[in-house]
MIKE-832126 format. One record per residue: residue in one letter; z, y, x negated of N, C-alpha, C, CB in turn. Coordinates in pm, whole numbers, plus 32768, in hexadecimal, padded with zeros to 4 digits. Glycine has a CB too. Layout:
residues N
aZYXZYXZYXZYX ...
***
This chain:
residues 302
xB0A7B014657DB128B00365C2B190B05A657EB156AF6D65C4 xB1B9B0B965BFB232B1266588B2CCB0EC6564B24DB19C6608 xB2DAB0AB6623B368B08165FAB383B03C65BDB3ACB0636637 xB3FCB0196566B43BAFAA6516B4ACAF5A6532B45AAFD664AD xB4A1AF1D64FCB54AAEA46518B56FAEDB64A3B54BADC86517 xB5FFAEC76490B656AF0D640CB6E1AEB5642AB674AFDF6417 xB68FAE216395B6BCADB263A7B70CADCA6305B643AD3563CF xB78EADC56323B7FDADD062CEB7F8AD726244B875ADAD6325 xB7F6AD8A61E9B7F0AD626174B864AD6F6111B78DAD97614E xB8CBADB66125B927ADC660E0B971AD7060CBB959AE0F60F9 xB9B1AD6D605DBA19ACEA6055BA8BACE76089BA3EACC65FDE xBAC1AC7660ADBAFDAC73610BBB1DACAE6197BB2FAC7160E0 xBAC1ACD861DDBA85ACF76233BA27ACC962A8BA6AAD286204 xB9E4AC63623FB94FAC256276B963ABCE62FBB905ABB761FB xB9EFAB9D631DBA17AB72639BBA37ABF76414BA9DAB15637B xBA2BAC7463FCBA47ACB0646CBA3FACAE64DFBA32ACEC646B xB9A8AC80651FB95DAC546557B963ABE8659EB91EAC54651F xB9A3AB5B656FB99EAACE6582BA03AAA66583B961AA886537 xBA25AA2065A5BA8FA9DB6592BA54A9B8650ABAB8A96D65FE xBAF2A98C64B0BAD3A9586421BA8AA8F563F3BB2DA93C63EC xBA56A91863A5BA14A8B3633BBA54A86E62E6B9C4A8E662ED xBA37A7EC62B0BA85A75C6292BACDA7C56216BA10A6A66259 xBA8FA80C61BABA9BA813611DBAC8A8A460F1BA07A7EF60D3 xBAABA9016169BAB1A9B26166BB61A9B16165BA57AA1B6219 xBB86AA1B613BBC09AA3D6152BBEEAAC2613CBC7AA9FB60FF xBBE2AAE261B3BBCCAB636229BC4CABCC624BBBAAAB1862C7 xBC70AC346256BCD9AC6C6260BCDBAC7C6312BCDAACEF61FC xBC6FAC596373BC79AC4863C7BC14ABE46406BC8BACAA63E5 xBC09ABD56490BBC1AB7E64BCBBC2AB77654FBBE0AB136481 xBB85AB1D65ABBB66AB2D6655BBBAAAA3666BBA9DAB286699 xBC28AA8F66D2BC62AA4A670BBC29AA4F67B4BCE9AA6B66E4 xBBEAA9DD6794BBEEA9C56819BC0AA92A685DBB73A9F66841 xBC63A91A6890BCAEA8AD68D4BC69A8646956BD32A8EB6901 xBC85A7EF691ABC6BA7AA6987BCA7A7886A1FBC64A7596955 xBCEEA7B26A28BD13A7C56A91BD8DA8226AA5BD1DA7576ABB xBDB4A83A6B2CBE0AA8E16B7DBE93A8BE6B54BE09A8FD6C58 xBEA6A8856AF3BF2DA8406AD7BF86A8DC6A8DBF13A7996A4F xBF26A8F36A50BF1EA97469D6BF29AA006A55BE50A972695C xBF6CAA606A1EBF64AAA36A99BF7DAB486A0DBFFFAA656B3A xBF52AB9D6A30BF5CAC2069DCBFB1AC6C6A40BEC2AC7069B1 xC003ACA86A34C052AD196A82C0ACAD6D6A3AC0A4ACE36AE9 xC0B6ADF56A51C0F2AE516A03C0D0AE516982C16AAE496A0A xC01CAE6B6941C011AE2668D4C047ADC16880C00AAE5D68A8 xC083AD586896C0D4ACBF687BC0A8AC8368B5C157AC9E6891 xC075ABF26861C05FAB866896C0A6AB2768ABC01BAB63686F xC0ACAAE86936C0E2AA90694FC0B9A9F36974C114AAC46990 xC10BA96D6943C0CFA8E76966C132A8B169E7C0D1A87768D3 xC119A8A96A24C162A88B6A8AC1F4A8866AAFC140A8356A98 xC1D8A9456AC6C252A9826ABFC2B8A9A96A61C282A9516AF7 xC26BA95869BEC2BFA9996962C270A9E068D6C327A9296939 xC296AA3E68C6C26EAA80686EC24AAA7867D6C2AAAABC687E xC1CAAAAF678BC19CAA67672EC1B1AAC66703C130AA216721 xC1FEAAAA6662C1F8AB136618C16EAB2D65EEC24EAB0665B0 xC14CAB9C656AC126ABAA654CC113AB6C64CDC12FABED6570 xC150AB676458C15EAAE1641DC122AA3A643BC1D7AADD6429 xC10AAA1464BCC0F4A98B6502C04FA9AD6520C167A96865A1 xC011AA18650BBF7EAA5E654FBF0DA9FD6510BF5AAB1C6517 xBF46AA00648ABEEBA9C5645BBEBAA9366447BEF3A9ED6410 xBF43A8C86498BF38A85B648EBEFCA8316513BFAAA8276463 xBF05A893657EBED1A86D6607BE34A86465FBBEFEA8DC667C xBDFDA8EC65B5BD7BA91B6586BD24A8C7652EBD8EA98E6545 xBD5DA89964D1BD31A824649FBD3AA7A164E7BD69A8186434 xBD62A7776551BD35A6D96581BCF0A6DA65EBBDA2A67565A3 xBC70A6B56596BBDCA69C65D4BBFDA65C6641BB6FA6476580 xBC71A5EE6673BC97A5B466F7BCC7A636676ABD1DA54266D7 xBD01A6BC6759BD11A6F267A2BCBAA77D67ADBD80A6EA679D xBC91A7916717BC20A8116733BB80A8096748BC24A86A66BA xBB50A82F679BBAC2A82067C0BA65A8746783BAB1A82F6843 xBA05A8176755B9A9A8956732B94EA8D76778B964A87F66D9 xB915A9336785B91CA98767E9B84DA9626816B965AA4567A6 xB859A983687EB7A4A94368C2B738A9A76879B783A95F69A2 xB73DAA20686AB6FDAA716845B746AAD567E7B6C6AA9B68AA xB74CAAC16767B78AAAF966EFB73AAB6C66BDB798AA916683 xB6ABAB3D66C6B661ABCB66B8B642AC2E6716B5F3ABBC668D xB667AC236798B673AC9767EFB717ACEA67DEB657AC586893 xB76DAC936786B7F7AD286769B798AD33670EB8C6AD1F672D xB76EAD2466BAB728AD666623B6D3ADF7667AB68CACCF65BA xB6AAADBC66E7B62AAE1A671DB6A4AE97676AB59DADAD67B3 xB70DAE5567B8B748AEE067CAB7A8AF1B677AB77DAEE9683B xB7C9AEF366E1B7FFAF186676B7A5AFB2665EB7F3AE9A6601 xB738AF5D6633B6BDAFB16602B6C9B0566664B611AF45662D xB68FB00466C2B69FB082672FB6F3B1136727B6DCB04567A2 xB768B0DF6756B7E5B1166730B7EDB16366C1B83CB0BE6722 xB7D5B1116650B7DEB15765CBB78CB1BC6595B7D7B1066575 xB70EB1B365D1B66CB1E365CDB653B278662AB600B155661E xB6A6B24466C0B693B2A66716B6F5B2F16744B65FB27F676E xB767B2C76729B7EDB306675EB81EB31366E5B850B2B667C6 xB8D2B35F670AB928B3686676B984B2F76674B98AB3FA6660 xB93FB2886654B99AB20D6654BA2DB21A65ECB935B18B661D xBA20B2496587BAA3B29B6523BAEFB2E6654EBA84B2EE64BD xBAD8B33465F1BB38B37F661EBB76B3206697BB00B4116648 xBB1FB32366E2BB1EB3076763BB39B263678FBA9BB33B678F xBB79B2586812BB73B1C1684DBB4FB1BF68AABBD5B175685B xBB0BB21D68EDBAE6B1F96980BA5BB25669A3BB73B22169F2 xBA0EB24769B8B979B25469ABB916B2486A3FB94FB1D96941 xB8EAB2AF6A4EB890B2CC6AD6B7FBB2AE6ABAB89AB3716B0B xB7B5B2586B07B730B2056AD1B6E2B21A6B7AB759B1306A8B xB68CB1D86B68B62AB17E6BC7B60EB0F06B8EB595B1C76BDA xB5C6B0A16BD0B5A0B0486BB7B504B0376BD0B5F0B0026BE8 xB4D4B0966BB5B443B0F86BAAB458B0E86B08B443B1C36BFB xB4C3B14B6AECB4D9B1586A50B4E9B10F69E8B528B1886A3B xB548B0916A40B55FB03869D1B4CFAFCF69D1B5FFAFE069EA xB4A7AFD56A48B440AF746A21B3C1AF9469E1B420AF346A89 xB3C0AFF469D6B357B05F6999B39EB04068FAB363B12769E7 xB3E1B05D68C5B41AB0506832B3F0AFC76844B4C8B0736805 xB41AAF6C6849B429AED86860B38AAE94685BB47BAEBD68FF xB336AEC4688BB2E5AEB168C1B2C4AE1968FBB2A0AEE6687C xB306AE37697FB325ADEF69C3B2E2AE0F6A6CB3AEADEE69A5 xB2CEADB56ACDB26CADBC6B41B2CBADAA6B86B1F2AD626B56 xB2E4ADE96C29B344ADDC6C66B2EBAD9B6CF7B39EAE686C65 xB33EADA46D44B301AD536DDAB365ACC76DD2B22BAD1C6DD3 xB319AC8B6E5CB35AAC146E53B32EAB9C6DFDB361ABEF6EC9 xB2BBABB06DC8B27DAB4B6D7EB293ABAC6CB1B1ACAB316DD9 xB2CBAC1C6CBFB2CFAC386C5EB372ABFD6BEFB2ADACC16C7E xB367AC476BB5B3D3AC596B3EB491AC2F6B94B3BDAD346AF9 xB4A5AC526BCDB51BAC496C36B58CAC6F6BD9B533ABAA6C83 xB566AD1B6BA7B5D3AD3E6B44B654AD646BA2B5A3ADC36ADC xB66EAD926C23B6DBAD956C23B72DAD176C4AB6EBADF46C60 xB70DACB16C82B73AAC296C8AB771AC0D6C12B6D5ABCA6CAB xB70DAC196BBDB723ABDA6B19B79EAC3D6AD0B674ABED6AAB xB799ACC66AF1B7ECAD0D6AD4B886ACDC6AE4B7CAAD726B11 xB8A7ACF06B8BB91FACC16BAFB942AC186B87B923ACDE6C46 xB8F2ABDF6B3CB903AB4D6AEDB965AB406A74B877AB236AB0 xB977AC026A6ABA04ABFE6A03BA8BAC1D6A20B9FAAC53699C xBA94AC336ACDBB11AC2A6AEBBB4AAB9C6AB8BB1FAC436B7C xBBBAABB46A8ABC23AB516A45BBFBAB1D69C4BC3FAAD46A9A xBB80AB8E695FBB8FAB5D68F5BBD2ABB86899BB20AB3068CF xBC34ABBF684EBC86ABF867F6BC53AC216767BCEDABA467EE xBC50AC93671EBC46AC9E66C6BCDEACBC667FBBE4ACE666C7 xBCDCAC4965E8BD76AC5E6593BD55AC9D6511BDCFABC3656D xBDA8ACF764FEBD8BAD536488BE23AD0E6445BD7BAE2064AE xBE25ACD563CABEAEAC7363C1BF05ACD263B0BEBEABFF6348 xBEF7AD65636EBF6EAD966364BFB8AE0C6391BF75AD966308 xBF54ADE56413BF61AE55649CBF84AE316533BED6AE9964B1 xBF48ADCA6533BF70AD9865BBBEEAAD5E65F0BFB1AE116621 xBEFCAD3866A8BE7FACF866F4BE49AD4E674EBE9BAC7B6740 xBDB8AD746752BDACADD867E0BD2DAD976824BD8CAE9867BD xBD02ADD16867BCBEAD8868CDBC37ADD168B2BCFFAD92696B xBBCBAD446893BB3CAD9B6851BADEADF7687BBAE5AD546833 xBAE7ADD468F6BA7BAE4A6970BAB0AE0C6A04B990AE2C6963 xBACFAE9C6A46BAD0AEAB6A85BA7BAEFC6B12BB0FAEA76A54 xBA51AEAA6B54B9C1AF0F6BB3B9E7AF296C2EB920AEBE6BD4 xB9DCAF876C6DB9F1AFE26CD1B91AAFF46D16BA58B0916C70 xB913AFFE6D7AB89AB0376DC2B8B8B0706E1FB83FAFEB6DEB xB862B0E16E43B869B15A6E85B7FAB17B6ED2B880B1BA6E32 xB7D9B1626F40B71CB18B6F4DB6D3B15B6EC5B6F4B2586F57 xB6C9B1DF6E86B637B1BB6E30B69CB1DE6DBFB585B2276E45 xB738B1F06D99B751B2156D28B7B4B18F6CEFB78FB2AC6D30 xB79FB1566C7AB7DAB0EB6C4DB841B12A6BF6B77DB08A6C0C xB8E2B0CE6BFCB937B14D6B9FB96BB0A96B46B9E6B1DD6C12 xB99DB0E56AC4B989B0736A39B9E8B0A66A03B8FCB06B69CE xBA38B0156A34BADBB07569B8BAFDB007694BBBB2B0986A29 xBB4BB03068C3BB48AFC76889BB91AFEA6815BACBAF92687A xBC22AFCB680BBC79B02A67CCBC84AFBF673FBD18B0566831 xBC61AF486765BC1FAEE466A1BBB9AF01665CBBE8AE41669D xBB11AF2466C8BABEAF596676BAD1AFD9661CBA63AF6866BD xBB20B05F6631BB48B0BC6640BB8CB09A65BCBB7EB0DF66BC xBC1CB01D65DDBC78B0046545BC2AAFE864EDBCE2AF916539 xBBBCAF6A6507BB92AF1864B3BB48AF596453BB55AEBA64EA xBADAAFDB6496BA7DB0176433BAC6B07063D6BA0EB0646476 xBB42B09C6403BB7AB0BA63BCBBF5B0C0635ABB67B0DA63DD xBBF0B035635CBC3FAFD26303BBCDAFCF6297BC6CAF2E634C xBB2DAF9362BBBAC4AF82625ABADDAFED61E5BA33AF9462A1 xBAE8B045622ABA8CB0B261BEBAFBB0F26172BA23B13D6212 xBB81B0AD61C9BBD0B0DC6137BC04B08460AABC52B1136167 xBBD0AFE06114BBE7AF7960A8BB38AFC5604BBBECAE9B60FB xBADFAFC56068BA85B00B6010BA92B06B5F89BA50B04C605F xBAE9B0C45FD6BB20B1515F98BB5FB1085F12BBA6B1B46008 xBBB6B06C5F52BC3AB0745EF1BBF2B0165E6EBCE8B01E5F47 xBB6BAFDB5EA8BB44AFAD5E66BABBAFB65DC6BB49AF7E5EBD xBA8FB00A5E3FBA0EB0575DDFBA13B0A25DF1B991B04F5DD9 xBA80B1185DE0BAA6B1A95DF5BA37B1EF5E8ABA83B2045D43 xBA07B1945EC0B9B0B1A75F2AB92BB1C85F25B9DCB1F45F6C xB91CB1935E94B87CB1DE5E73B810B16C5E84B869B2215DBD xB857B0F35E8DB7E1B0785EEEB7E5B0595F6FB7E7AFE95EC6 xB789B0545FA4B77DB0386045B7CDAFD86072B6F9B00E6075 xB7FAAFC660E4B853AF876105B829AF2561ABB8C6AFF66101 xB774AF5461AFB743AEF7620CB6C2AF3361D4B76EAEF862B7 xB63AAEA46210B5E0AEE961EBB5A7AEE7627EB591AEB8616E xB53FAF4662A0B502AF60630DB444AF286315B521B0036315 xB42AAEAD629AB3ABAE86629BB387AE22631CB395AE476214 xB3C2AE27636EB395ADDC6413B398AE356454B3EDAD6E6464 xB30DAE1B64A6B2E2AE646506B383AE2265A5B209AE2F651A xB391AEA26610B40EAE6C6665B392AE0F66D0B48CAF0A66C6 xB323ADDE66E7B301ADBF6723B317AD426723B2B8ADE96727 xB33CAD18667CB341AC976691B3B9AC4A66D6B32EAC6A6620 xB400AC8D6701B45CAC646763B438AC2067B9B492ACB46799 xB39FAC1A6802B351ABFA6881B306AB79684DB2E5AC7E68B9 xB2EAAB2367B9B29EAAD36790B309AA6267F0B281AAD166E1 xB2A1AA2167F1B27EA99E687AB2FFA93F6816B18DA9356889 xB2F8A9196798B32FA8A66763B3ABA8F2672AB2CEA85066F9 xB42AA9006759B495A90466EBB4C1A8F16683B4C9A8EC66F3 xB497A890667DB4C1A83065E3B476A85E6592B4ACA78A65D6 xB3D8A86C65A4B36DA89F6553B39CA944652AB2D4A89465B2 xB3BAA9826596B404AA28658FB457AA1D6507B485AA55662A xB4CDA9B76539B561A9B764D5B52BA9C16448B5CDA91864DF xB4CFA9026418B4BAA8F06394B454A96A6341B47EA8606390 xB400A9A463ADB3D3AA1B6365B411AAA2634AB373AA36639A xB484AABE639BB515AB1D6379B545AAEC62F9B59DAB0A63EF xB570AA7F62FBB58EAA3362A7B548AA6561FFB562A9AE62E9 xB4B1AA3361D2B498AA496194B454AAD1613BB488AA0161AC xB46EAB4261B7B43DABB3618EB4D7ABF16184B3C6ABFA61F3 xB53CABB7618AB5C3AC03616DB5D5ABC260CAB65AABD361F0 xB5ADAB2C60CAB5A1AB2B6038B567AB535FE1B597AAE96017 xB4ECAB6E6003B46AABB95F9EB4C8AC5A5F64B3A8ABF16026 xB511AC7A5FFCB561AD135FCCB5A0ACDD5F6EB5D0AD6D6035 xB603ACAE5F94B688AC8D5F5CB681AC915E98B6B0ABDE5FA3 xB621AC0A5E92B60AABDE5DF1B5B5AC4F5DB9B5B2AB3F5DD9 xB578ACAC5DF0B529AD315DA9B4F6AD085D25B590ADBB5D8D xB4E6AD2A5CD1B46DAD035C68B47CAC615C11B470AD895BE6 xB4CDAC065C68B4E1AB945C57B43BAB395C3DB53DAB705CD4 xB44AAAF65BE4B38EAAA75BB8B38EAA5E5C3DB373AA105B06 xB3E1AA155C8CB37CA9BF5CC1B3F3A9AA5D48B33FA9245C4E xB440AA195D9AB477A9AF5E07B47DA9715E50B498A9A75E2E xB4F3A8E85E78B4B9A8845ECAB52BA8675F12B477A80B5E84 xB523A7EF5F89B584A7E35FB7B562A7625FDFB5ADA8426006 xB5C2A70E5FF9B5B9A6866015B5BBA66D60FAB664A6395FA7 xB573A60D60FBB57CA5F36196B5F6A5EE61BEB542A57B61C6 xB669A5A9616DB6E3A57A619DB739A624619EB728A4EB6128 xB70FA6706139B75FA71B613BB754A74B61D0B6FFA7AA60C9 xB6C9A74C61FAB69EA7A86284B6C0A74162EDB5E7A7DE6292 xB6FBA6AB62D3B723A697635EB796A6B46360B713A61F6397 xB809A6B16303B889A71A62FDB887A7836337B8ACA748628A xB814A7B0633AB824A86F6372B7CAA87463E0B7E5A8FF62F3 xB7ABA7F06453B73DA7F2649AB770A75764ECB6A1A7FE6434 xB7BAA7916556B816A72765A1B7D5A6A265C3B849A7616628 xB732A6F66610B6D9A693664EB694A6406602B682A6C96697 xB663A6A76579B612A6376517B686A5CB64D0B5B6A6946487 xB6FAA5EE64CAB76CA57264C3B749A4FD6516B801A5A064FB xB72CA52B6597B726A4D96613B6A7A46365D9B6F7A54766B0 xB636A4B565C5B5DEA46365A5B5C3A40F653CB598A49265AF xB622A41C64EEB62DA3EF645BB691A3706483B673A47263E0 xB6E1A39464CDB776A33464C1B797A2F76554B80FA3A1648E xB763A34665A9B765A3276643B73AA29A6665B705A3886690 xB774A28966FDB75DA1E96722B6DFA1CD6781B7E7A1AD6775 xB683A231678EB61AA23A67D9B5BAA1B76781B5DFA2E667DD xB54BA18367BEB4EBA12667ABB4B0A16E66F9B46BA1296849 xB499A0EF66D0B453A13C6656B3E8A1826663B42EA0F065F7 xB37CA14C6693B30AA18666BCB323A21366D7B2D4A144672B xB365A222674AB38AA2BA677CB3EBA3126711B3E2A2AE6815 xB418A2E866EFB443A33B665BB3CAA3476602B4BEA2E565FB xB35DA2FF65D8B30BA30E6558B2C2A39B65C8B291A25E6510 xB2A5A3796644B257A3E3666AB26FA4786686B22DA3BC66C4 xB312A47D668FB369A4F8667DB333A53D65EAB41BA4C96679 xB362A4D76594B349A4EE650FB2DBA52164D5B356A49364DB xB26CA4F9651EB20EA4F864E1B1AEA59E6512B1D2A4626501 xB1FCA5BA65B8B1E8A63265F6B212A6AE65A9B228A62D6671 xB2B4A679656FB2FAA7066528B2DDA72F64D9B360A7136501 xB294A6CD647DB274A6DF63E4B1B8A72163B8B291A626639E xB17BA6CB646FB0EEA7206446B102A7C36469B05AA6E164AC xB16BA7CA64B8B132A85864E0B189A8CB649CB134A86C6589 xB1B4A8DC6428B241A91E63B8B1DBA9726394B29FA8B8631F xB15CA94B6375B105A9616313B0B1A9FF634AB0A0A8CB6302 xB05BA9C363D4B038AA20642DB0A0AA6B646DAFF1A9EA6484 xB11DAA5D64A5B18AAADD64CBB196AB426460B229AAA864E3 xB195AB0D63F8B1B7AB746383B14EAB9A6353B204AB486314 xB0E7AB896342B06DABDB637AB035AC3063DBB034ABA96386 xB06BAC156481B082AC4764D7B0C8ACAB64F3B092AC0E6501 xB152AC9164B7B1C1ACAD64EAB202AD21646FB213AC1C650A xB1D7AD166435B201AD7963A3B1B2ADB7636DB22EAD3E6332 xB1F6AE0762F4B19CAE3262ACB177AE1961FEB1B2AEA562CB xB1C8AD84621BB1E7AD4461A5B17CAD546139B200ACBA61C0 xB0F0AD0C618BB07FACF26116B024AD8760E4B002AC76615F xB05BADF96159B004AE5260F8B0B6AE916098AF81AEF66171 xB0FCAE876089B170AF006063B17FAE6C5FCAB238AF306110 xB140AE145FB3B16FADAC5F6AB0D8AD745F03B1B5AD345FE1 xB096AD765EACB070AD7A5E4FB05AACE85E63B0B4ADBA5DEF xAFC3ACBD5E62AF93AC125E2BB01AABE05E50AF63ABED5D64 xB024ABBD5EE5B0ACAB6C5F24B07BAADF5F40B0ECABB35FC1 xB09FAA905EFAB097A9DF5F1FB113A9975F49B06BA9855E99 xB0D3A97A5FB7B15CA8E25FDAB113A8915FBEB1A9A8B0607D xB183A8335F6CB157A78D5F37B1A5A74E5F71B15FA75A5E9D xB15CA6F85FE6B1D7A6BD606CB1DBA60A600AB16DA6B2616C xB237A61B5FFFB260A55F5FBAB2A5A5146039B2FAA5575F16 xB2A4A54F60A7B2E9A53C6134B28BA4A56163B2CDA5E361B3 xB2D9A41E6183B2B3A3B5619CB2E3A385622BB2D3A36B6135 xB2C9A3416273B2F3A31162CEB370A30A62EFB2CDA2C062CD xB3BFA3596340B45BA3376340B4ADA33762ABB468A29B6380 xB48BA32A6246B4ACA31861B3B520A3AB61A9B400A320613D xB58CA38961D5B5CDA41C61B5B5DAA493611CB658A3F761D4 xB5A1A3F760B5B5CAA431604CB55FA4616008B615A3E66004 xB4E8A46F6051B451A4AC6048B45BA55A601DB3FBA49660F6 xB452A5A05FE8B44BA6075FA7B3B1A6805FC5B45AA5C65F1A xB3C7A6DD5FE3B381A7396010B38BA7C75F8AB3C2A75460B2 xB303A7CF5F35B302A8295ED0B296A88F5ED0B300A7E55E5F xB2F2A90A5E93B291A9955EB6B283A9C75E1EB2E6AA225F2D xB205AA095E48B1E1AA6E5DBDB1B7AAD95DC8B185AA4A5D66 xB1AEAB1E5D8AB184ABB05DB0B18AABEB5D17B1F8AC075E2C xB12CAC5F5D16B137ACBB5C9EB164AD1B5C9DB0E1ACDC5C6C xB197AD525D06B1E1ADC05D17B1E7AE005D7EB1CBAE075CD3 xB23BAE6D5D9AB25AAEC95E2FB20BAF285E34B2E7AF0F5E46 xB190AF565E7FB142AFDA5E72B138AFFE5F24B090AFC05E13 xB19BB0075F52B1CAB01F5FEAB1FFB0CA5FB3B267AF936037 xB238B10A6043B248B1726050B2D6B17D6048B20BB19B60AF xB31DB1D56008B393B1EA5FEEB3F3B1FB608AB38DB2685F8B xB426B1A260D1B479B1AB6154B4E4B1AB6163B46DB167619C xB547B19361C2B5C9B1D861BDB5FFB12061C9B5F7B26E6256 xB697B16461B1B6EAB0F66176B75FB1056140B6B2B0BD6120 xB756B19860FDB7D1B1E260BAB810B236611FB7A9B240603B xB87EB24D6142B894B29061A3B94DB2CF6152B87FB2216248 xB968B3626166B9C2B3AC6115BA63B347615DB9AEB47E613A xBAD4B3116112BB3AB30C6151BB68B37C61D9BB89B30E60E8 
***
C-alpha cells in the first residue's frame, strides 16, 4: 500500500483534525455546532445575530454541549493526507480532483453500495476549523462538476501551515511534525473506534521515540475518542456496551497490522493489553527494541 495518512503529531497541533480533546491544549481545533444557530459570514462568526469575538473562540470550542464531534474524523485525516501528498496544500486553497482520485488515494469503493465519499464529503459543510490566533474558516468545501470534484479549504491550507512553523519554532524543524506509518486505506475499516484507538496508539509509539515501555490508559483514549467515551460512560444497556467494547479493542491489534506499517518499520513490537471489561482505568503497554523502518518525510522547510 503506497498511500499514507499523515497523522499530525506535533505539539500542540495534534487537535487539527478534531474537535478537542479533554487534556490537549491545541493552538487550534474543529468546531462544529450543534445546531444553525452559529452562522459564519464575512469570515466572522456569528450566534444569533451577534458577533463572536475572537477572544470568546475558544470557550464556544471547548463545550462539549455545543461542539460535535465529527462522524468520520479519519476521512479529514484521509483528505488532509491527500491534499498534502498530492496537491500544494502550503500554497494553494482550492484544488481540482475527481472522485476517481480521491477514492483511489483513499482506497475507497464507490457505487451505491460503496464508500459514499462524496455524501460523506459534503458532511463537512458547517464544520469550522479555529486556528486561536487567526481566526474561523470553513474546513472543506465541495463543488461537483460532471466527473471533476473541486476542494477548497482555506484552514487546511492555514492549519498545515501554522504546523510546520510551530515545528520550525520548536525543533528548529529538524523533527517531523506528522508521521505517515498508516496506510490511507484505513479510512474504509468497517469499525471506527477500532480505526481511532489504533491512530491513537501508533501516534504514541511516534511521539515517546526511544521511550522503554509506552502506555496509555483506557480512560486517556476515551478523552480523544468521543464514541469509546460513549461506551465507557454512555446510557446504552450494559451488555451492549461490553459488546462495543469488546469489538473495539479485538480489532486495534489486526488494523494496525493491516492498516500500517507499524510492525515491520518497529523492532520486537509487543502490546501488553491490561484492558478489562469497561474498567476505564485498564492500561494498554508497548515494547519495542527499536526503529529499523525507512527514513520518511515529516520535516518539511518553513
Amino acid at each position: 500500500m503506497g498511500n499514507r495518512l499523515n497523522i499530525i503529531t506535533q505539539h500542540q497541533c495534534t487537535d487539527m483534525l478534531r474537535t478537542p480533546s479533554t487534556r490537549n491544549e491545541s493552538c487550534m481545533a474543529l468546531f462544529n455546532p450543534r445546531n444553525d444557530r452559529y452562522i459564519l459570514r464575512d469570515g466572522t462568526l456569528y450566534l444569533d445575530g451577534r458577533r463572536i469575538k475572537l477572544s470568546e473562540l475558544v470557550d464556544h470550542v471547548s463545550d462539549e454541549t455545543i461542539n460535535q464531534p465529527l462522524e468520520d474524523y479519519l476521512l479529514l485525516v484521509g483528505i488532509f493526507s491527500f491534499l498534502h501528498n498530492c496537491r500544494d496544500l502550503r500554497k494553494d486553497t482550492f484544488f481540482v480532483t475527481s472522485l476517481n482520485e480521491v477514492s483511489h488515494y483513499l482506497g475507497v469503493t464507490q457505487g451505491s453500495k460503496g464508500f459514499r465519499l462524496l455524501e460523506k464529503l459534503k458532511s463537512f459543510a458547517g464544520v469550522y476549523g479555529v486556528i486561536f490566533e487567526e481566526g474561523l474558516f470553513p474546513v472543506l468545501e465541495v463543488f461537483q462538476s460532471n466527473n471533476m470534484l473541486f476542494l477548497s479549504s482555506e484552514y487546511l491550507h492555514r492549519a498545515l501551515n501554522v504546523a510546520i512553523m510551530r515545528n520550525h519554532e520548536m525543533f528548529d524543524g529538524k523533527r517531523p511534525f506528522y508521521t505517515d506509518l498508516a496506510f490511507a486505506n484505513l479510512v474504509a475499516a468497517r469499525n471506527k473506534v477500532s480505526a481511532q484507538i489504533a491512530v491513537e496508539l501508533l501516534t504514541l509509539i511516534v511521539k515517546t521515540g526511544k521511550a522503554p515501555e509506552p502506555h496509555v490508559a483506557v480512560t486517556t483514549l476515551a478523552e480523544r475518542i468521543p464514541k469509546l467515551h460513549d461506551i465507557l460512560y454512555g446510557n446504552a444497556p450494559e451488555v451492549a456496551r461490553k459488546r462495543q467494547f469488546y469489538r473495539a479493542f479485538d480489532k486495534v491489534i489486526p488494523y494496525l497490522r493491516s492498516y500500517s506499517s507499524l510492525f515491520e518499520d518497529y523492532a520486537d513490537l509487543e502490546f501488553t493489553s491490561g484492558v478489562q471489561m469497561l474498567r476505564p482505568t485498564s492500561v494498554i503497554r508497548i515494547r519495542y527494541s527499536g526503529y529499523i523502518g525507512n527514513e520518511r518525510s515529516g520535516v518539511e522547510k518553513a
